[in-house]
Biopython code that builds the backbone (N, CA, C, O; Angstrom):
import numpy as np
from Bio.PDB.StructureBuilder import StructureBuilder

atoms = [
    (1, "UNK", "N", (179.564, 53.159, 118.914)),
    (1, "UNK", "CA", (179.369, 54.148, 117.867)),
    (1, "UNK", "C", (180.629, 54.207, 117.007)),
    (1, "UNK", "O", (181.836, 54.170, 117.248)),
    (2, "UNK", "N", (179.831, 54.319, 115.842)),
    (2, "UNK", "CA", (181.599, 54.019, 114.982)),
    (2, "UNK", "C", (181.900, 55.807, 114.806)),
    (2, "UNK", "O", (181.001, 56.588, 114.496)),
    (3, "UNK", "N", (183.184, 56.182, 115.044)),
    (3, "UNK", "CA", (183.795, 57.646, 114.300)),
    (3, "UNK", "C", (184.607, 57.598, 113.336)),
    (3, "UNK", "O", (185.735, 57.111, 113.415)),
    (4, "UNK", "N", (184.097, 58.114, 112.306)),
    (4, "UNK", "CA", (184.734, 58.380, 111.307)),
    (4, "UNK", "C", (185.467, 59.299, 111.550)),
    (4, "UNK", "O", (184.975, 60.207, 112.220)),
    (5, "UNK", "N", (186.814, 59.419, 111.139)),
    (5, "UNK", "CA", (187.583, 60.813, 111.290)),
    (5, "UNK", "C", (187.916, 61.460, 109.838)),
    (5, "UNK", "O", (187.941, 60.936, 108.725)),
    (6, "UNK", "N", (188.142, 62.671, 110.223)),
    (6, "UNK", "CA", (187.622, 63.601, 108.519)),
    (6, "UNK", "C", (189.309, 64.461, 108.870)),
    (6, "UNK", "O", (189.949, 64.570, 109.915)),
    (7, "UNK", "N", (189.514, 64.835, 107.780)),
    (7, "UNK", "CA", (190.782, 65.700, 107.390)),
    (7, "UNK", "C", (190.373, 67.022, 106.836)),
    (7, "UNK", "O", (189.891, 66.998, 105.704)),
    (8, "UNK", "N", (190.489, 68.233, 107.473)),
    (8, "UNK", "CA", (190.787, 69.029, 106.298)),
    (8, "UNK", "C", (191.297, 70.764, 107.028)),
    (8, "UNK", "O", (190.965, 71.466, 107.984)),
    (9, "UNK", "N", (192.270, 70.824, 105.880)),
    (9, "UNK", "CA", (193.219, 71.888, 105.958)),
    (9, "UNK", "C", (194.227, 71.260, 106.805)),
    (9, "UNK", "O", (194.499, 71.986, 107.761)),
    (10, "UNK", "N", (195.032, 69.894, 106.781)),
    (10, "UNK", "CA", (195.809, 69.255, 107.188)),
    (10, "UNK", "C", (195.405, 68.656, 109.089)),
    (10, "UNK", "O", (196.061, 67.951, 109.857)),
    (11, "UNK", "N", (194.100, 69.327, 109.240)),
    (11, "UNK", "CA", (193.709, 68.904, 110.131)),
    (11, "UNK", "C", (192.976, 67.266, 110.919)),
    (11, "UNK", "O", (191.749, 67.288, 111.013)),
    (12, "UNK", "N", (193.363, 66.554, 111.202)),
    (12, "UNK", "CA", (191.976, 65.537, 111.459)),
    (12, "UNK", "C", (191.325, 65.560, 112.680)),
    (12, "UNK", "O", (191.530, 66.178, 113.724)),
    (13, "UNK", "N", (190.839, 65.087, 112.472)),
    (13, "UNK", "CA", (188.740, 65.203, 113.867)),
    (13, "UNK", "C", (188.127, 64.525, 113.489)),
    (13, "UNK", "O", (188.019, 64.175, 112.314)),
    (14, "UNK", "N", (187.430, 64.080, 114.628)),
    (14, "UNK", "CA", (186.132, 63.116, 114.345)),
    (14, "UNK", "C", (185.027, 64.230, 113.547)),
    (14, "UNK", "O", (184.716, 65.412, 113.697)),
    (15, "UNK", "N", (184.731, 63.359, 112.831)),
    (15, "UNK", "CA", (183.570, 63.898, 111.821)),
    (15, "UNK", "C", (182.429, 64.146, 112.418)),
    (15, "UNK", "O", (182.155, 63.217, 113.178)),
    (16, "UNK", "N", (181.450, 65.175, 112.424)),
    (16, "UNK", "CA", (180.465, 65.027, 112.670)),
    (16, "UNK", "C", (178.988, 64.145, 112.146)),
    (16, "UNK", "O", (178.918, 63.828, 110.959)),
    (17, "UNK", "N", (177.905, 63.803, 113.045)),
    (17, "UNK", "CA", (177.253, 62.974, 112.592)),
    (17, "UNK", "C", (176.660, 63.265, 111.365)),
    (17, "UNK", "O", (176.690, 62.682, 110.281)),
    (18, "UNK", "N", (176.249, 64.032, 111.656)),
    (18, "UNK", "CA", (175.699, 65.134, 110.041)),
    (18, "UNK", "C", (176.479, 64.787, 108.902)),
    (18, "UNK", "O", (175.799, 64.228, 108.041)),
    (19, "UNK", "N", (177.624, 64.924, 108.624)),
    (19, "UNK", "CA", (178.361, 64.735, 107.557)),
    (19, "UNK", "C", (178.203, 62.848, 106.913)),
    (19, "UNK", "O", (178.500, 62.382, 105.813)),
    (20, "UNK", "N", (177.573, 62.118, 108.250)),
    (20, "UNK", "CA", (177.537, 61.059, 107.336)),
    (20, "UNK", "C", (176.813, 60.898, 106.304)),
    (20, "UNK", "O", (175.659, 61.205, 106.606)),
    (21, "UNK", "N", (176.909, 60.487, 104.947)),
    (21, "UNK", "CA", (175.937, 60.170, 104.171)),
    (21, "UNK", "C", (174.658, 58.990, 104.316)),
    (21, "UNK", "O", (174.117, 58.679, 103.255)),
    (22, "UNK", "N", (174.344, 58.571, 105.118)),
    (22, "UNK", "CA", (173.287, 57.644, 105.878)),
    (22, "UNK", "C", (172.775, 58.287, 106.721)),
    (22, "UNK", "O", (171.660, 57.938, 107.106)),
    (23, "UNK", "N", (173.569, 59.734, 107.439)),
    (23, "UNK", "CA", (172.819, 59.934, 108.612)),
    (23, "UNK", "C", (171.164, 60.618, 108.138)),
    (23, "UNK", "O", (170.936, 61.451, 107.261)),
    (24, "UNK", "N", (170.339, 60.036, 108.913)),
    (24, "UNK", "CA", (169.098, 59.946, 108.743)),
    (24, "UNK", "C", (168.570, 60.939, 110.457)),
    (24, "UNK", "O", (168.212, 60.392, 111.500)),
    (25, "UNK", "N", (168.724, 62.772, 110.160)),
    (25, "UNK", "CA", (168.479, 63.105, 111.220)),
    (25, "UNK", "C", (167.255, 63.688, 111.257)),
    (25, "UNK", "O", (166.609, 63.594, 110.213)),
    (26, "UNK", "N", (166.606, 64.436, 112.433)),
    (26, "UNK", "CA", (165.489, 64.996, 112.651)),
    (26, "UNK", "C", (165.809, 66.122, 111.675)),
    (26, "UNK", "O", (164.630, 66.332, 111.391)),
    (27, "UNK", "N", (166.379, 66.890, 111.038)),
    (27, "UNK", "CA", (166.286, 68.251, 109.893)),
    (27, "UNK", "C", (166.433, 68.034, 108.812)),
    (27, "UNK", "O", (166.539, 69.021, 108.084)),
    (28, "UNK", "N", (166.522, 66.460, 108.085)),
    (28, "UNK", "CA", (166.574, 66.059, 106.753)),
    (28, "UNK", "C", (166.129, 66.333, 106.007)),
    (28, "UNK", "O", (165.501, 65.285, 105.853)),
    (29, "UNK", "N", (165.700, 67.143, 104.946)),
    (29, "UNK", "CA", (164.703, 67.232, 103.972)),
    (29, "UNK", "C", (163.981, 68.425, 104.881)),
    (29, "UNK", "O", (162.822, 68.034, 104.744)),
    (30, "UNK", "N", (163.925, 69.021, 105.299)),
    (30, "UNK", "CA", (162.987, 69.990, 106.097)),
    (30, "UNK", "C", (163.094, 71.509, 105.931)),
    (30, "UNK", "O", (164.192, 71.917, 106.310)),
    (31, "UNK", "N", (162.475, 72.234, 105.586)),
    (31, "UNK", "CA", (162.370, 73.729, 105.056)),
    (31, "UNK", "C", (162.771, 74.211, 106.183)),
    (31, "UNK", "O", (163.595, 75.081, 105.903)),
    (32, "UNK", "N", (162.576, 74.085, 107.965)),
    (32, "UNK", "CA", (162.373, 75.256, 108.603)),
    (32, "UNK", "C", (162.519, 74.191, 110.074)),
    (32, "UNK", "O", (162.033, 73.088, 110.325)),
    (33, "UNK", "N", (163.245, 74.935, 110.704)),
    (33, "UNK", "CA", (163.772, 74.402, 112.199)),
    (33, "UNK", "C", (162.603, 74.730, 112.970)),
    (33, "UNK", "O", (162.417, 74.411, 114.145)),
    (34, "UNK", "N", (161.837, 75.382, 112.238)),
    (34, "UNK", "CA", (161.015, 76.305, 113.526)),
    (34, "UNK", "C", (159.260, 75.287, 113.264)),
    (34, "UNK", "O", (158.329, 75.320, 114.069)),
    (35, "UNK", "N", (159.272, 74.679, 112.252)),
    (35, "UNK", "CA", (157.870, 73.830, 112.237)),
    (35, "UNK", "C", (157.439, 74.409, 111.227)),
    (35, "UNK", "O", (156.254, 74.139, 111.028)),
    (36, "UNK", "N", (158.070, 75.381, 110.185)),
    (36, "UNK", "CA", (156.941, 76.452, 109.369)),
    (36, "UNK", "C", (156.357, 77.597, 109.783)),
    (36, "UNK", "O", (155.870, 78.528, 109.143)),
    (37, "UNK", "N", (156.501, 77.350, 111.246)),
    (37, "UNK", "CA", (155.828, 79.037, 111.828)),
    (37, "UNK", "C", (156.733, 79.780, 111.913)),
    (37, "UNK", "O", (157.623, 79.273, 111.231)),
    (38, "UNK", "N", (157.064, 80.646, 112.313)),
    (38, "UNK", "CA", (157.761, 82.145, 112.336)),
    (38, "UNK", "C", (158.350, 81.749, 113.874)),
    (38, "UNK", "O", (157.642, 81.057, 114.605)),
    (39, "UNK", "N", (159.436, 82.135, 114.249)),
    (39, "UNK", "CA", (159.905, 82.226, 115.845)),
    (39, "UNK", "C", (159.673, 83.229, 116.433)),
    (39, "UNK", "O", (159.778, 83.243, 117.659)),
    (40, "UNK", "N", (159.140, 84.805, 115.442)),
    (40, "UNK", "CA", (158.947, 85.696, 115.994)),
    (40, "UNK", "C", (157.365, 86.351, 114.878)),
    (40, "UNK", "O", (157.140, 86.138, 113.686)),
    (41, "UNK", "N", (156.657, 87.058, 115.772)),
    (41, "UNK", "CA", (155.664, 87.648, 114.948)),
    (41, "UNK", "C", (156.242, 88.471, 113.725)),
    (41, "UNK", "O", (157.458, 88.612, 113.595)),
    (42, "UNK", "N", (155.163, 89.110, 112.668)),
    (42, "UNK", "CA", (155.842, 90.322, 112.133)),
    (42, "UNK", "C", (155.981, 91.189, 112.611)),
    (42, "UNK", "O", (156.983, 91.887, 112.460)),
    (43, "UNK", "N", (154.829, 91.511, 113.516)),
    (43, "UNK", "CA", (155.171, 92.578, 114.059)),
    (43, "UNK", "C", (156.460, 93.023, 114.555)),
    (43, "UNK", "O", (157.097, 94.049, 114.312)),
    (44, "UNK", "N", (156.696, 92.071, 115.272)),
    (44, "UNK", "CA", (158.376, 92.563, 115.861)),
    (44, "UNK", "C", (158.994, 92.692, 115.089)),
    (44, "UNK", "O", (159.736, 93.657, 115.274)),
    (45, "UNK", "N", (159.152, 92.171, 114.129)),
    (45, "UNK", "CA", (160.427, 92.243, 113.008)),
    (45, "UNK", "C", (160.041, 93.813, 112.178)),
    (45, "UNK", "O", (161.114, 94.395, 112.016)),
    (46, "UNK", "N", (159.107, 94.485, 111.729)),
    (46, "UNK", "CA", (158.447, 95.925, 111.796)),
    (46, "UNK", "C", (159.257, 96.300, 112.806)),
    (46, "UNK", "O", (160.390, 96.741, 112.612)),
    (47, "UNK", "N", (158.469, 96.075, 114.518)),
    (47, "UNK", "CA", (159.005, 97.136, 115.072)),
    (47, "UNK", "C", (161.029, 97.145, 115.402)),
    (47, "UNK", "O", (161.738, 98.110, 115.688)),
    (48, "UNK", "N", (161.383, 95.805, 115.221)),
    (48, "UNK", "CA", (162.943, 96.031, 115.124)),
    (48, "UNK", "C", (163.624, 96.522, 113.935)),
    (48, "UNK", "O", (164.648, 97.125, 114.256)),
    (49, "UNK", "N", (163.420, 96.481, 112.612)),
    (49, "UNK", "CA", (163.537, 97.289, 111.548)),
    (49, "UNK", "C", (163.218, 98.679, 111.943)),
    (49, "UNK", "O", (164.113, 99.492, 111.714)),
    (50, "UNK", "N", (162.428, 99.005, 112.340)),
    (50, "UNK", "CA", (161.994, 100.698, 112.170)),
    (50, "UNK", "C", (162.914, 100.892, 113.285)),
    (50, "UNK", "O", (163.679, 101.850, 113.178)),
    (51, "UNK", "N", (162.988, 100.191, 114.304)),
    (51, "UNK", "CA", (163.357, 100.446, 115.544)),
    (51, "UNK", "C", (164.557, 100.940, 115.636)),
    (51, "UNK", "O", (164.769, 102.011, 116.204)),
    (52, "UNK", "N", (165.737, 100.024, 114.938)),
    (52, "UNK", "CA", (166.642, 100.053, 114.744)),
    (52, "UNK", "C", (166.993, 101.012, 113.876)),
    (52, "UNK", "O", (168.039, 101.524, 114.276)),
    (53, "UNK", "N", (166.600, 101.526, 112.826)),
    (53, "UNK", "CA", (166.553, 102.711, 111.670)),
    (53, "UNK", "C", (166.677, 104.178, 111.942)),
    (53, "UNK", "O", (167.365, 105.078, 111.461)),
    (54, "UNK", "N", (165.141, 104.051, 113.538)),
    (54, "UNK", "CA", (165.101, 105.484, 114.317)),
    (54, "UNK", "C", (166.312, 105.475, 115.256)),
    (54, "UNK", "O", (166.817, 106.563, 115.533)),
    (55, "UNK", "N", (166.658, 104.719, 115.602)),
    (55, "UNK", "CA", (168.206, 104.619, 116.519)),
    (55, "UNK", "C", (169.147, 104.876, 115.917)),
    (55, "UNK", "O", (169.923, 105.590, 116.554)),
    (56, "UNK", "N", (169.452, 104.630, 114.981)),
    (56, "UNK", "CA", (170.709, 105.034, 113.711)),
    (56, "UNK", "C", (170.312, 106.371, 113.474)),
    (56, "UNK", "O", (170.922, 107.135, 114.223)),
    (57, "UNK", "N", (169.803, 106.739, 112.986)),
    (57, "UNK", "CA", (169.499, 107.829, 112.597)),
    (57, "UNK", "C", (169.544, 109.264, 112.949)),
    (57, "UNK", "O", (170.052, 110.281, 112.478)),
    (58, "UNK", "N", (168.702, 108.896, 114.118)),
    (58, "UNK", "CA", (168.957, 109.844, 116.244)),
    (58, "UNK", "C", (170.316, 109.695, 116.244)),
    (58, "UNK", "O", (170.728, 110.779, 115.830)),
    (59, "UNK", "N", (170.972, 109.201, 116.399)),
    (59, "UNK", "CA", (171.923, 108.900, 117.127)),
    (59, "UNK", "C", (173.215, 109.701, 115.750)),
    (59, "UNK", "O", (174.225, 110.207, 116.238)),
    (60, "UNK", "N", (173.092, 109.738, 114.428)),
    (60, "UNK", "CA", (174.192, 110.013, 113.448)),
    (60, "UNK", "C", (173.769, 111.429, 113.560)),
    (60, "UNK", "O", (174.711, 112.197, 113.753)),
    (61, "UNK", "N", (172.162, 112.176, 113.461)),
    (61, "UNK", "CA", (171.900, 113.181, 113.499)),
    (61, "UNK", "C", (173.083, 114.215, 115.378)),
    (61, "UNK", "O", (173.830, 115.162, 115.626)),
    (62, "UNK", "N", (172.497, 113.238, 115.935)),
    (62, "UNK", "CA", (173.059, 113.942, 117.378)),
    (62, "UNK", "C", (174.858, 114.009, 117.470)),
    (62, "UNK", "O", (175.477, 114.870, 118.095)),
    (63, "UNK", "N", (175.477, 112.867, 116.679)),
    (63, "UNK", "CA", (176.392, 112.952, 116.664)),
    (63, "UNK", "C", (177.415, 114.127, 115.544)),
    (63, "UNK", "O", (178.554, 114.574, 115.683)),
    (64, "UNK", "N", (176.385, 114.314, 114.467)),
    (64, "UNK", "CA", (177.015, 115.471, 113.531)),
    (64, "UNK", "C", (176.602, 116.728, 114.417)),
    (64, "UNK", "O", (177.197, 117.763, 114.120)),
    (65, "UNK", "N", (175.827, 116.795, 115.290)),
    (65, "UNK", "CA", (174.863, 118.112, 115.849)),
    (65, "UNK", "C", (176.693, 118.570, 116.752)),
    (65, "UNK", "O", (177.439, 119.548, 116.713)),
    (66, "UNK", "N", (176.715, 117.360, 117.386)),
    (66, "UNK", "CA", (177.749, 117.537, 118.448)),
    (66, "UNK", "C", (179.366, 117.890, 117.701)),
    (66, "UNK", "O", (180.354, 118.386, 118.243)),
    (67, "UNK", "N", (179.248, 117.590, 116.780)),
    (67, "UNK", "CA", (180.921, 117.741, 116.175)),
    (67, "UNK", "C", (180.287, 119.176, 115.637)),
    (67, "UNK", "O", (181.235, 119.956, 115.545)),
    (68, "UNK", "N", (179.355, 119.668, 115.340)),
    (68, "UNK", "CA", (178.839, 121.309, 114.679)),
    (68, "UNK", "C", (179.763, 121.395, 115.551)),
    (68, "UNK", "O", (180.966, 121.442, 115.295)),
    (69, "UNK", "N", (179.034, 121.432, 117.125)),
    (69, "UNK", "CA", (178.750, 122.482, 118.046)),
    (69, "UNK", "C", (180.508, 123.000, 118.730)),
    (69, "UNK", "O", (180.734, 124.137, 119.146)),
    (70, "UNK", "N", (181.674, 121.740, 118.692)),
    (70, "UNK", "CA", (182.875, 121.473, 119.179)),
    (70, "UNK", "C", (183.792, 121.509, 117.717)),
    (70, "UNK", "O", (185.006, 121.547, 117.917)),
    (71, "UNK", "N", (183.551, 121.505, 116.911)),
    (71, "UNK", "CA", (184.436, 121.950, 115.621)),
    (71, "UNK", "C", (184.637, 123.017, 115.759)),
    (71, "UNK", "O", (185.751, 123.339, 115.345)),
    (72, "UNK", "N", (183.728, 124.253, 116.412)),
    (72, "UNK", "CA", (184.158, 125.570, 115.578)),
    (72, "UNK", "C", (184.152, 125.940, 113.834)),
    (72, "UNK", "O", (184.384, 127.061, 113.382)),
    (73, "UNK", "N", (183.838, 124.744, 113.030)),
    (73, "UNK", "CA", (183.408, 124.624, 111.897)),
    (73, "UNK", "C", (181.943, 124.650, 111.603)),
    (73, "UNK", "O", (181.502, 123.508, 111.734)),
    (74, "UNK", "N", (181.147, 125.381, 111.307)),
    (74, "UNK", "CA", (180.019, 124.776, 111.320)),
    (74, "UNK", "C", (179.160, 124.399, 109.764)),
    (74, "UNK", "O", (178.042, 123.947, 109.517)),
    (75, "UNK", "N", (180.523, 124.923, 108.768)),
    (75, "UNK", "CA", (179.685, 124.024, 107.527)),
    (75, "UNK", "C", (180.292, 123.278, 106.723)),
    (75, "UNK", "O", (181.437, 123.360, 106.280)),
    (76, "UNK", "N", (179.070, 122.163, 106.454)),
    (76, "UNK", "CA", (180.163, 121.398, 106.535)),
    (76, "UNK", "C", (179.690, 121.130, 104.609)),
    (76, "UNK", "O", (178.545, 121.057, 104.162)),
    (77, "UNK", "N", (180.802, 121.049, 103.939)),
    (77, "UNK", "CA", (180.609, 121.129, 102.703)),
    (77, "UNK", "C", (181.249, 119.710, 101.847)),
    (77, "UNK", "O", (181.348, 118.697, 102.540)),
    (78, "UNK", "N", (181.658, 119.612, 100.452)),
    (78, "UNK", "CA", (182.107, 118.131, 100.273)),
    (78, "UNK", "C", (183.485, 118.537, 100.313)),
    (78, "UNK", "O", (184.292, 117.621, 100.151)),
    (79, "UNK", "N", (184.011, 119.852, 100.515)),
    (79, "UNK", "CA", (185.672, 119.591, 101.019)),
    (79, "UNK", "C", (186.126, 118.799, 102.437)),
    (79, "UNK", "O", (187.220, 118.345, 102.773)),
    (80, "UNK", "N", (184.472, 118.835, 103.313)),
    (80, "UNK", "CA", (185.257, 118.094, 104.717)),
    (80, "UNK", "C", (185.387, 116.764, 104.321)),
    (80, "UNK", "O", (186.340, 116.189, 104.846)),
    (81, "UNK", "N", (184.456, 115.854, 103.261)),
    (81, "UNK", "CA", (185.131, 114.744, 102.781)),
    (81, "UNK", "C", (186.602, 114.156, 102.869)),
    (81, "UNK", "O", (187.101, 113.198, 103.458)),
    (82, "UNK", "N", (187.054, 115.104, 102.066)),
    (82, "UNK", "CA", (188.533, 115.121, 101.258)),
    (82, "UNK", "C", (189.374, 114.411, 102.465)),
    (82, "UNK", "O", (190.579, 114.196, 102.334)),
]
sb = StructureBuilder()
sb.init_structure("model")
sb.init_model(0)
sb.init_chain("A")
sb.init_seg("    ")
for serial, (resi, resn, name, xyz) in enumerate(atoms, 1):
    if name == "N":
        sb.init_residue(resn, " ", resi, " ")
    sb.init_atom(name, np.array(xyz, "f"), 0.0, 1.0, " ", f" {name:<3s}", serial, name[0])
structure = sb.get_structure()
């Protein structure tokens, strides 16, 4: 196998095969690693979007609930910005 070695940022390494201009691999020209189908339904991607959204959300709500309750401050206005 011949290696080409590549330079860059004063570095050298064997080049990868990919980088040859001949290399002729299985992902050449090809839209999609996955065959065109999806790796995951939509559905999941729905329920991890929402999923993830109601978790953020719960979780920023519970966390301002908890600084109310241990501030001794309880309003909170755009001076707590500042």
């Amino acid at each position: 196998m011949d290696e080409r070695m590549c330079e860059r940022m004063g570095v050298t390494f064997v080049c990868p095969e990919s980088w040859n201009p001949v290399y002729e691999g299985e992902y050449i020209g090809k839209d999609s690693y996955f065959g065109g189908e999806s790796p995951l339904s939509k559905a999941v991607g729905y329920i991890v979007v929402i999923g993830f959204g109601a978790f953020f959300s719960l979780f920023t709500t519970l966390v301002v609930y908890i600084e109310k309750l241990f501030s001794g401050n309880a309003t909170i206005t755009s001076e707590h910005f500042k």
